[in-house]
N, C-alpha and C positions, 0 to 999 in steps of 0.2 A: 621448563620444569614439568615434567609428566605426572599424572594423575595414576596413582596405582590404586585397583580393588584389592584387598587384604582378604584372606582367607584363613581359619584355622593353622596351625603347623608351628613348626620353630624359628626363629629367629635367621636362618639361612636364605627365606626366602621361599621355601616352598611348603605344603602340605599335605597329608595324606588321611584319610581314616586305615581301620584295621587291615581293613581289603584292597582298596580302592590303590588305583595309582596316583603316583606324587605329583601334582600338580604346580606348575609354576603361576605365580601371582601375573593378572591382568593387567598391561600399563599404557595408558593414553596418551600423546604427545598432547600437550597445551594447543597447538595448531589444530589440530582434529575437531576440535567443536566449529571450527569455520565449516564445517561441510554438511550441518545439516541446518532444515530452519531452526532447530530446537535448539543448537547449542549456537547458533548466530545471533539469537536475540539475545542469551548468557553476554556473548563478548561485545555484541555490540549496545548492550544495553535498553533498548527497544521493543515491543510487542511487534509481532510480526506484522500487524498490523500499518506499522510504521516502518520496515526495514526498505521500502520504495523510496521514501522520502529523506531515510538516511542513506544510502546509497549515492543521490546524487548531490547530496549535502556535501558529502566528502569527496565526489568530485571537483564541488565550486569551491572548498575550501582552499585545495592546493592551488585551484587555478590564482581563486584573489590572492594567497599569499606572495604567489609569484608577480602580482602584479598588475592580474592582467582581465581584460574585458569578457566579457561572456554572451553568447545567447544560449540557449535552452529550448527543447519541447521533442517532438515525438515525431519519430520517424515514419514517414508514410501515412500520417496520423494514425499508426497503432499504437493503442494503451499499455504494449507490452514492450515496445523498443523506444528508449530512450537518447536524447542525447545531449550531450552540456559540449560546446564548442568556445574556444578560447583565441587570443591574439598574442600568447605570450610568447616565449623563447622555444616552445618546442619539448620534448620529449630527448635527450641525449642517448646516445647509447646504440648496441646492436638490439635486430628484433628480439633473439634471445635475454638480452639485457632487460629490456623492454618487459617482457614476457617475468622476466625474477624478478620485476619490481611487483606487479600480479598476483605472486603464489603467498598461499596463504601459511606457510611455514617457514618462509624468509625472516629471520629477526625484526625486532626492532631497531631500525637504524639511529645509531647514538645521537646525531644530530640533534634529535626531538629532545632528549635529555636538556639539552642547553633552554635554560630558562629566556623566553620571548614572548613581547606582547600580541602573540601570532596566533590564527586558528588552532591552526596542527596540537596536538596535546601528546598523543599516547604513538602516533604513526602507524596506528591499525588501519585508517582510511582504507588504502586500497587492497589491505586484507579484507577487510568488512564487504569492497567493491568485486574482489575475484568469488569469494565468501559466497554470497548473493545471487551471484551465476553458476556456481558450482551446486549450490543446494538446491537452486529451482530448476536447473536446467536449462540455464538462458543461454545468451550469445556475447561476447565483446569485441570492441572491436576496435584498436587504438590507428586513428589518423595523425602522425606527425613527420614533419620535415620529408615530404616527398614521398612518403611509404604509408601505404593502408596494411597495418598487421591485423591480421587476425590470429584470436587464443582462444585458447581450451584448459579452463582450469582443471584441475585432475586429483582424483580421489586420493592420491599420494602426496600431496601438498604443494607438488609443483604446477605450473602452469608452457603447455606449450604452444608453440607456435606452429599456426594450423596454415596460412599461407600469408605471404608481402607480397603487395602489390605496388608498381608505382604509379603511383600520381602527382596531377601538381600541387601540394599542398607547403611549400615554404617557408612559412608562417604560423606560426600556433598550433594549438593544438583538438582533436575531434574525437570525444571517444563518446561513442555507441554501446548503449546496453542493453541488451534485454532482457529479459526477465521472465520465466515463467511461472503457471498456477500456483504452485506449492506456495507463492508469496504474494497471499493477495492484494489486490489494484486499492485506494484509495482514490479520495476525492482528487485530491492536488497533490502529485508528487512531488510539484516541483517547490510549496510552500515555504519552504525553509531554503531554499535555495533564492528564493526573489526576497527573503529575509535578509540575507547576510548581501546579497548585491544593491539592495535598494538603497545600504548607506557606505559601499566599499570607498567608494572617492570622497567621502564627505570629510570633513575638518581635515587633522594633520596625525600623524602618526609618530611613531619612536623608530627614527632610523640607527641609532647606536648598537653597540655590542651587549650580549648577555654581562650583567655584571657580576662582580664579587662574594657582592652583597647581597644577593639573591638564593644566596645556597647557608645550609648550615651543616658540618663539619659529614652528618652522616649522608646527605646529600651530593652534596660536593664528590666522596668514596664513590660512589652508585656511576655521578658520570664518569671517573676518571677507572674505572671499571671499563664501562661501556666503549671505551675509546681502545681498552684491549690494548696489542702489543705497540699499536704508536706513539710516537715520543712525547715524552709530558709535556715539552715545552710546545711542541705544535696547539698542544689542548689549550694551555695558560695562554697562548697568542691568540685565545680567540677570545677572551676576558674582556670589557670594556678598561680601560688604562691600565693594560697588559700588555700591549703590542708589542712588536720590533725586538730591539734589542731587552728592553726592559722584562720581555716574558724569559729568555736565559738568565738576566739577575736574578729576576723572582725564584728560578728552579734551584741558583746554586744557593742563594740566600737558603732555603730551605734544607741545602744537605741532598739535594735530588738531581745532579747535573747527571746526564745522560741516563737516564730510569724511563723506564716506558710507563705507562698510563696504569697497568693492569700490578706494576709489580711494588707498588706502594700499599702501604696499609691506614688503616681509617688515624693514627698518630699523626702519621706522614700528610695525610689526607688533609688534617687539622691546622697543621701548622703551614703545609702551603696554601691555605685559604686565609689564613691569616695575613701573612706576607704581603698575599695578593689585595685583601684588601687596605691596605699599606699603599698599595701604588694605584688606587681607583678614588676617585668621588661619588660618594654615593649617588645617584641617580635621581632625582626629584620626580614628585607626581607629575609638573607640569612638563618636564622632561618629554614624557609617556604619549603625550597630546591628546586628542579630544572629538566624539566627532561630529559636537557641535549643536546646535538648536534648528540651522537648517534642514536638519537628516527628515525631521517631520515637522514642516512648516507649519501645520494647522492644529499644532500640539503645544500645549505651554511647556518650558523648560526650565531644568535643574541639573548644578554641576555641584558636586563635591570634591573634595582629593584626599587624600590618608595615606597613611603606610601601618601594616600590619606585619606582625612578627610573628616569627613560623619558624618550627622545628622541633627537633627532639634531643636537640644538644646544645650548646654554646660555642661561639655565639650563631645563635638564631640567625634564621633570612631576614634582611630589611625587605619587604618587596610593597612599593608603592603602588597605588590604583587609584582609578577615577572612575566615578559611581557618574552618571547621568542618565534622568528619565524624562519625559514625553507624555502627558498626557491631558487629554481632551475628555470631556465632560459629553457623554453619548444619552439618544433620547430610549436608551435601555432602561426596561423597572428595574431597577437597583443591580445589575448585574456588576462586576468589574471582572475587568478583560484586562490580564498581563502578559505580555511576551517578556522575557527574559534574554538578553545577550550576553556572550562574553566575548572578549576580542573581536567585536561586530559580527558573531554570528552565535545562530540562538543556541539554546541548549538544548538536548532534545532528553532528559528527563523530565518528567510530569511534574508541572505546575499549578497549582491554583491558588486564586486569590478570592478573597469572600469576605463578608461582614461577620464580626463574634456579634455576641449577645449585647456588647455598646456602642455596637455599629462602627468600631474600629474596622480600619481596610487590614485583613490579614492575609499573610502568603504562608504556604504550606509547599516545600517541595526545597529540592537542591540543597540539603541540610540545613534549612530554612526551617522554622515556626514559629510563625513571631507577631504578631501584631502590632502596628502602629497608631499610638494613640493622635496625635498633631497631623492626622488626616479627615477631612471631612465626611461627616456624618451623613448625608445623603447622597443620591445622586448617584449615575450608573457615569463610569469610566473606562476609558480605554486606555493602558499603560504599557510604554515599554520602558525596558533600562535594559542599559549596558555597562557593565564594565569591564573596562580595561584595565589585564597586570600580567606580567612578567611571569605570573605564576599562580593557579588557583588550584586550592585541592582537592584531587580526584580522589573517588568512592569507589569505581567502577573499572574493566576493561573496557565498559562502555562510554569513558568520559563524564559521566556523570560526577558535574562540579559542586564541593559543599563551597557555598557562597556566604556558610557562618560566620567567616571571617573578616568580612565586608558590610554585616547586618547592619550596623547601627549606623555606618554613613549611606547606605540604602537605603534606610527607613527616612532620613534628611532629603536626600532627592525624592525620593516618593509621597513626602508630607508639601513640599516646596510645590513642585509642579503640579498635584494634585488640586490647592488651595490657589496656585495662579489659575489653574482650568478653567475651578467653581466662578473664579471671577470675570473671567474672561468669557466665558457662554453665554449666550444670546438667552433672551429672557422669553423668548417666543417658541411655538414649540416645535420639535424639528420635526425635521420629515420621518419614515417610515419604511422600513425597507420596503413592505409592501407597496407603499405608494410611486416608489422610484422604482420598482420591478414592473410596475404594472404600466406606470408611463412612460415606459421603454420600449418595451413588449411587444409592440408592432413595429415598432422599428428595427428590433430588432430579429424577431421573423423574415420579415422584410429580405432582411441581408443575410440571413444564413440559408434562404432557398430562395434566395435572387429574384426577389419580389415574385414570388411561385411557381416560380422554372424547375426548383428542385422537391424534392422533401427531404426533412431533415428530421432528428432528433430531440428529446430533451436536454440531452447534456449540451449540443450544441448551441442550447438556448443560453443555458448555467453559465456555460463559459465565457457568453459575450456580456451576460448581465453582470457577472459577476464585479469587475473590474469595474463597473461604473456604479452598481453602488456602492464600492469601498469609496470612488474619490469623492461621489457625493455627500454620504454622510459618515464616512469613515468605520464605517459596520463590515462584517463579512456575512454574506448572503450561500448560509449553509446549505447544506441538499435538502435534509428533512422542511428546511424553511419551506425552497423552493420549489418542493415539492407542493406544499400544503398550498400555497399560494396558486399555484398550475390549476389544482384540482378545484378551488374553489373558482377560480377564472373557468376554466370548463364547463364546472356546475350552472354556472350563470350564464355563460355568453354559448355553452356545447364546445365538444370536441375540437381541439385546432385544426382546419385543414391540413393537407400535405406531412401531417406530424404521426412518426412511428413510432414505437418503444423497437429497441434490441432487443434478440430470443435472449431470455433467461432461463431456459426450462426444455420441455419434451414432454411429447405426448408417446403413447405407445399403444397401436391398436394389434387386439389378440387376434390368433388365427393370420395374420398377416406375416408377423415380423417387421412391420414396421415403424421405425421410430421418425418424428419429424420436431424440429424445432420448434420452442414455443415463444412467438411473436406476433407483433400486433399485427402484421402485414401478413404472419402465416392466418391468423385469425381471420383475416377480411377476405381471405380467398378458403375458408377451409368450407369444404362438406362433408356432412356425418354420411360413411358406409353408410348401405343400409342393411338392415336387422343384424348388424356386426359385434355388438355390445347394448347390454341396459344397466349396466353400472359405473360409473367413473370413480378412483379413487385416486384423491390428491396428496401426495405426501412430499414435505418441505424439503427430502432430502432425497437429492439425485442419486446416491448412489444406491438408496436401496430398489430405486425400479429396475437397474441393472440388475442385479440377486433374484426380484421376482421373475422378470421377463426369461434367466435361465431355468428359475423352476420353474415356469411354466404354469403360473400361477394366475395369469392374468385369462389365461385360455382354460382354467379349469374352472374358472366364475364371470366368463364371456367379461372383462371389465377392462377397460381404458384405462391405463396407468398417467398420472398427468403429474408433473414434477419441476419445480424450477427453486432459485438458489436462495433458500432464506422463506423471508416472509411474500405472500400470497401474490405475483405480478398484475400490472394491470391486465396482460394478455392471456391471463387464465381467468382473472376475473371475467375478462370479453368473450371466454370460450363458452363459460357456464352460463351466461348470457344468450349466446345464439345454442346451444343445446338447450335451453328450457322453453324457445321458440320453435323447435323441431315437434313431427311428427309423436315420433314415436317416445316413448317415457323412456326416462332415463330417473338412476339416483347417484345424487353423487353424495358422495365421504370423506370427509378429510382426516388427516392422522399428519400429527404435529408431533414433537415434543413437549414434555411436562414442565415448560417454562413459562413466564409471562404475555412473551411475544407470539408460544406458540399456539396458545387461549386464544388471541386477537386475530392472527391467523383464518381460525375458524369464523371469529366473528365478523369478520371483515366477508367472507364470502355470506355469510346468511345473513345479517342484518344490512341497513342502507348503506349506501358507501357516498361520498361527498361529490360523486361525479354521475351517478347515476341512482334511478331509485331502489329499492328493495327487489331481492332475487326472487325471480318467479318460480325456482323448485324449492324444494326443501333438502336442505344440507344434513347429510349425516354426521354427529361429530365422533370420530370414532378413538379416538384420546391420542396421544396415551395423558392421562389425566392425572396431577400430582397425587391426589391420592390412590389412584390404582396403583402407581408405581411404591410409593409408601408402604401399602399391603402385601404387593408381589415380592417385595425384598430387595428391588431394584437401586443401583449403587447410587447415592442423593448428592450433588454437585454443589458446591457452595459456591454465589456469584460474591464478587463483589462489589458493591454498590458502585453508579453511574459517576463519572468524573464529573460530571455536571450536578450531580445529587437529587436527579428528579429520579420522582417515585416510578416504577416501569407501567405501561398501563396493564390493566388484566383483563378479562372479559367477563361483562356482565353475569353470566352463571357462576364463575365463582366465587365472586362475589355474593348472591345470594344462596350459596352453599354453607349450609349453619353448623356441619359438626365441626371440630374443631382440627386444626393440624398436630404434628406428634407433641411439636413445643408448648401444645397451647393455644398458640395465635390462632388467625384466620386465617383460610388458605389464602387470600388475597396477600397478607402480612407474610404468610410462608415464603410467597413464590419472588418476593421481594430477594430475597437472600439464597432460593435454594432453586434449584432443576434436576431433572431427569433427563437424559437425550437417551432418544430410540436408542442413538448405537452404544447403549451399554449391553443391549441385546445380541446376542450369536444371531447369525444367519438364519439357522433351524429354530431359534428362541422367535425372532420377528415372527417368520409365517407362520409359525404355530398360533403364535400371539394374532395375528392380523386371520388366519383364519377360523378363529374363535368367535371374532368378533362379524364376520361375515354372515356366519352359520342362524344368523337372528333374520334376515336379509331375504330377500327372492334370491331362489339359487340360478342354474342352465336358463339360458334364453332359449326361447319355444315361443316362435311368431304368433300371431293369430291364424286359424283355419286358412283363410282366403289368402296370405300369404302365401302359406306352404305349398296348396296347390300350385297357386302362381307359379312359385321357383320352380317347382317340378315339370311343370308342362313347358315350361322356357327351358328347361334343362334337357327335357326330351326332343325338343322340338330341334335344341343344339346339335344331340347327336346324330339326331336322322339326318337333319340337312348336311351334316359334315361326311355322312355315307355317301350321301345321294350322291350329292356335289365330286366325291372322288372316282365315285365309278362313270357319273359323265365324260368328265376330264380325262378319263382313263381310255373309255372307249372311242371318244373324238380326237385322239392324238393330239392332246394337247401342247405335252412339251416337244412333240416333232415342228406344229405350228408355230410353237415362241423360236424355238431353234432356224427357223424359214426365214421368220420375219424380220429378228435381230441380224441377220444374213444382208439382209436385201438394204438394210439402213445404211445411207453413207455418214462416217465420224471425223470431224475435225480430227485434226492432232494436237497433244498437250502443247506445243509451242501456239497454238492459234488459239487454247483454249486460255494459257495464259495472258496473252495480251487481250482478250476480253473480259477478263477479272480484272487487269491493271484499267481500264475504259470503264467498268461499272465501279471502282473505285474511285475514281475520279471523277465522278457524278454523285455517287451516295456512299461517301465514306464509314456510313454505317452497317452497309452491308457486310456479308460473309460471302467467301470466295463458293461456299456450296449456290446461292443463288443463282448464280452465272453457271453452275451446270445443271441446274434445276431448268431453268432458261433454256438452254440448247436442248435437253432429254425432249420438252414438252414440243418445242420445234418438227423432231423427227417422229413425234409419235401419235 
């Protein structure tokens, strides 16, 4: 169904003013919003933020429904190519087959319609999955039954096939994805994927048919709709005690013998729902199965079962479910921690869970707000529940399940295991992520640069600690943590050896044209030009030193442009660090956004920082500052508040800034709720803006006396010797002498040259084959 914009005019469909030509109305295919990030996160439900981790969600979905095992992780160890790898039946079909399972304007396949206790919901997965490659510019790339395909999703909904390769691949199935920029990287893509695999084999499942009893009369319509011109009684034989013969009695009992699927009406619809449930047994919860107390051994457990009635006609869905949660008593200050499953895999709408005002454990999310009183009052918790049914209902193209219908035997498993946890916790107090971070730490170094053969990373660090403190004390050990922790281990014990940061940033020195990565490693080898610049201006957003460096802007106030993603790196910190140890003066400035983070920013380079002491220049803060922008007229962005519900920090000045913001509040209280970002600014608005703010500043660099001469006399001293030098060479024949003497040289031949590169290869594999003629040259000469 398309999406048309309406315009003025008649009722025909088109419109006109007096003059102007008839214009025909705008119309969008429903498919269409797969292909940018903006309407992906619409369909898929998601903040872009998250579109990584649902991407390959919906890969491990289809894989466990079929069955089957999985590994996961990153190709080449790049952050941007993914892959989920399976042992199942394979991929059927030609590469083009293949390839239309891909496109993101392929329908939804009726099948999904059929009410099952199974991931799949809606069967946008591998819309969402071509979706994701097509908006960011990625790669995919399907391995099955002997053939490497490669696709190309495409702005007209289809997806083609770009090359088949073959290989040995027999078995299961490999798909590769990549992903670019436009969809930024997160911590854990693969989160929600090691969710739904960590309990796929656990307990017992519901092998039977979709039932009868699962549909109600205008539902029922919808699938036998969806099934289009095939025969109704194929649809009715897929019924749980519908089968065989019995699904042609049900059709004629109805008046419907040889009728296809599509050419019934919602009457017809009704009464063979009825029939059929006639010849079925309803389905019981325990039916459904369960998956168990082992799924999270060191969690206390609760199982419920129900059946809940649904619909918008008579009679209603019967559709049973089993509610069971998991939880452990954590040595968190009162936090609780919920994951939410359904069909053993999580949800990916926003969830929280929190204490009201009497300390009741409440959830908020999934068409959920509710509070439960018969849960304990104290105490930090870690919870998950899942339920299992045949049928939950969705909100979303995104999946997004309301789970209202489930509440109150949710709130029984969740008061049940919550109150086994309390009792079951150790009366002693537990450990700390800290303390399990920290007494890993070298061991874990250790093994990620091979006891100091290599250097490595932070993140390299994150991802081996990570996993061991979940099993020790069942916490997850986030980045902001594990950052702060690093930093303070630093602070106390110095810098880790062999340990890098990744460039986040760029520097750009004027007069050159040069731009260089900004990293800790570039840091540790860099040296300042000299008398090249006396100003550095840092601004949190990359793309605007690309805009100054074409105006030319960096070169008309001699200034090093220095840039990296977000808030302030450690390797710009490290730069301003060894520039305010240099020679020559230097000022630097920073220009942020008119948010919380972008206050701290600033403050983070001028005041101390937890890994080293206080900066030895003076930082310029050059705003943009919430209220300048309030005054300028500049467009005010409303946040909304943290999922976590912590207050954002701000920076000290404004905080001690007494007039008041427009509401009222403090600007401290403002910036909680409100931002400005530079780029509500034009191009031509920025520099005007940024060199307003200059114009306060030392302008041109002009060395000291004893410099200038310097350069000049080295500069003079250059051109004479390059005269001199050419008229000797000129008059001493010099290129008849190189011409003589290259003459008289006896040369191997390239076949003698090569078996001397295969001989120094075979001693120092780390050579280059230039050394071996670098070798020979110095021989003859």
């Amino acid at each position: 169904m398309g999406m048309t914009t309406r315009g003025t005019g008649s009722n025909t469909g088109q419109g006109a003013d007096e003059n102007g030509p008839i214009l025909k109305m705008a119309e969008r295919e429903d498919w269409a919003l797969f292909r940018s990030v903006e309407g992906l996160q619409q369909k898929a439900g998601v903040p872009e933020g998250r579109l990584r981790r649902l991407v390959m969600k919906e890969i491990a979905d289809n894989a466990l429904d079929a069955g089957a095992w999985m590994t996961w992780g990153f190709v080449l160890d790049s952050e941007d190519l993914h892959f989920i790898d399976d042992n199942g039946p394979g991929l059927d079909g030609t590469p083009e087959e293949i390839a239309d399972l891909f496109s993101i304007r392929r329908p939804m396949r009726s099948s999904k319609l059929l009410r099952l206790p199974q991931r799949g919901a809606l069967g946008n997965g591998l819309r969402v999955v071509a979706g994701a490659v097509l908006a960011s510019e990625g790669s995919l790339a399907v391995i099955t039954r002997n053939k490497r395909i490669e696709l190309c999703p495409k702005g007209d909904g289809s997806t083609a096939v770009v090359s088949v390769t073959a290989i040995e691949r027999p078995v299961g199935t490999r798909i590769e994805i990549g992903l670019g920029p436009a969809l930024p990287r997160e911590d854990d893509p693969f989160a929600w994927v090691l969710a739904a695999a960590e309990i796929a084999s656990e307990g017992n499942r519901y092998e039977g048919k979709s039932s009868p009893f699962w549909y109600d009369p205008v539902q029922f319509h919808e699938l036998t709709l969806a099934y289009g011109s095939q025969p109704l009684r194929g649809l009715v034989a897929q019924l749980d005690g519908c089968t065989g013969g019995k699904a042609g009695e049900i059709v004629r009992a109805a008046g419907l013998d040889r009728m296809s699927c599509d050419s019934i009406n919602r009457r017809q619809a009704t009464t063979l729902l009825q029939i059929a449930r006639q010849h079925a047994r309803r389905v019981s919860p325990e039916r459904l199965g369960s998956v168990g107390r082992d799924a999270y051994a060191d969690h206390s457990y609760a199982i419920e079962r129900g059946r809940a009635f649904l619909g918008s006609a008579k009679p209603q869905a019967d559709i049973p479910f089993v509610a069971e949660a998991w939880a452990r008593k954590t040595g968190d200050k009162g936090g609780i921690r919920i994951s939410m499953l359904v069909n053993r895999t999580p949800v990916t709408s926003h969830l929280t869970a929190y204490r009201d005002s009497d300390k009741d454990i409440c959830i908020s999310g999934c068409g959920m707000n509710h509070g439960f009183e018969d849960t304990p009052t104290k105490g930090a918790y870690s919870i998950v529940v899942n339920v299992t049914t045949p049928y939950c209902p969705i909100t979303s193209d995104g999946k997004a399940p309301s789970l209202k219908p489930f509440v109150d035997t949710i709130g029984i498993v969740l008061s049940t295991a919550t109150k086994k946890a309390q009792r079951a916790a150790p009366k002693r107090k537990r450990l700390s992520i800290k303390h399990v971070m920290l007494g890993h730490l070298d061991a874990v170094i250790a093994e990620v640069s091979d006891d100091g053969e290599y250097r490595f990373n932070p993140r390299q660090l994150l991802y081996k600690l990570r996993p061991i403190v979940r099993n020790e004390i069942g916490q997850e050990l986030t980045t902001p943590n594990f950052n702060g922790i690093l930093t303070d281990y630093e602070r106390e014990h110095g810098e880790i050896p062999g340990m890098y940061r990744e460039p986040r940033g760029s520097i750009y020195h004027p007069h050159r044209d040069e731009t260089i990565t900004l990293g800790t490693l570039m840091v540790e080898d860099y040296e300042r030009p000299v008398w090249l610049y006396n100003k550095v201006v840092y601004i949190e957003k990359e793309g605007f030193s690309e805009a100054l460096k074409d105006a030319r802007w960096a070169e008309r106030h001699d200034c090093m442009l220095m840039s990296s993603k977000g808030f302030s790196t450690r390797a710009a910190r490290d730069l301003v660090d060894k520039l305010a140890e240099h020679d020559e003066p230097v000022t630097i400035f920073c220009v942020h956004d008119a948010d919380a983070y972008g206050t701290m920013i600033y403050q983070t380079f001028q005041e101390t920082t937890k890994a080293r002491g206080a900066r030895k220049v003076q930082i310029g803060n050059l705003g943009l500052e919430p209220w300048e922008a309030v005054e300028n007229g500049l467009d005010v962005e409303d946040v909304e508040v943290n999922e976590d519900d912590k207050r954002k920090p701000v920076a000290d000045y404004v905080r001690e800034r007494t007039d008041a913001a427009p509401d009222g509040e403090s600007w401290e209280e403002w910036l909680q709720n409100h931002r400005v970002e530079l780029n509500v600014m034009t191009t031509p608005e920025f520099i005007e803006w940024l060199d307003g703010k200059m114009a306060d500043y030392n302008g041109k660099l002009v060395p000291p006396s004893d410099v200038l001469e310097k350069e000049l006399a080295e500069r003079i001293e250059r051109k004479v010797r390059a005269t001199v030098t050419e008229r000797i060479l000129r008059e001493a024949g010099f290129e008849n002498q190189v011409a003589e003497a290259l003459a008289a040289i006896e040369k191997p031949n390239g076949e003698a040259l090569a078996e001397g590169i295969e001989d120094l290869f075979e001693k120092e594999p780390d050579r280059e084959w230039r050394d071996h003629i670098e070798a020979e040259a110095k021989k003859r000469t």
